[in-house]
N, C-alpha and C positions, 0 to 999 in steps of 0.2 A: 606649570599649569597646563600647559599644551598638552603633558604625557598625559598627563592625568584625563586629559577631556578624549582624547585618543583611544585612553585604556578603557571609558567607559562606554565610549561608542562601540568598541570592538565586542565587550562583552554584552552589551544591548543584544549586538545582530548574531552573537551567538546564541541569547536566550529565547528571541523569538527564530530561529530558525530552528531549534531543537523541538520548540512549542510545536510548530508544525508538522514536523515528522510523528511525534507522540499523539497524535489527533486521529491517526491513522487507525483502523482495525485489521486485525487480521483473522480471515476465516478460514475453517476450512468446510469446505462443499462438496457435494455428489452429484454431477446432470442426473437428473432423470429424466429428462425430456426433452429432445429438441425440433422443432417445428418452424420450419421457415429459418427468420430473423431471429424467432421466440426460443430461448431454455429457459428451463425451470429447473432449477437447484434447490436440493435442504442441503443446510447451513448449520451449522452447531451457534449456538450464541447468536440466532439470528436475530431477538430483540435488538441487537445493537443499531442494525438498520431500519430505514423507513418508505415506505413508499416515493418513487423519484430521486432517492439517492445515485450517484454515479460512482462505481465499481469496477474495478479495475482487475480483469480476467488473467490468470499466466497460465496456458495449456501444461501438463507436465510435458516433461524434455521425457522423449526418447530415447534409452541407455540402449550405446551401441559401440563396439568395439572404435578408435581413435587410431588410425594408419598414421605412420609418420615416415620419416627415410629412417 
């Protein structure tokens, strides 16, 4: 009875922790403007978003040669 209550809380916190990651969108965008604090980005699929949503920026990485010994 134990495993069993175990094996269905283990899969509970798996179900909602995958829910959470799935919620996410991902876009992709072009600055075209930035001003102060202020960019302004289009967006492909920007209906998904909505006024005061919180968005979460990644600058591209810089591709540069990697020195090692």
């Amino acid at each position: 009875m134990k495993k069993k209550l175990v094996s269905a809380l283990l899969a509970l916190c798996f179900v909602i922790g995958t829910a959470g990651v799935s919620m996410a969108a991902k876009l992709k965008c072009t600055v075209d403007a930035v001003d102060g604090e202020t960019v302004t980005m289009t967006c492909k699929k920007a209906d998904k978003l909505k006024a005061g949503d919180k968005v979460k920026v990644t600058p591209p990485k810089k591709g540069g040669a990697i020195e090692g010994c």
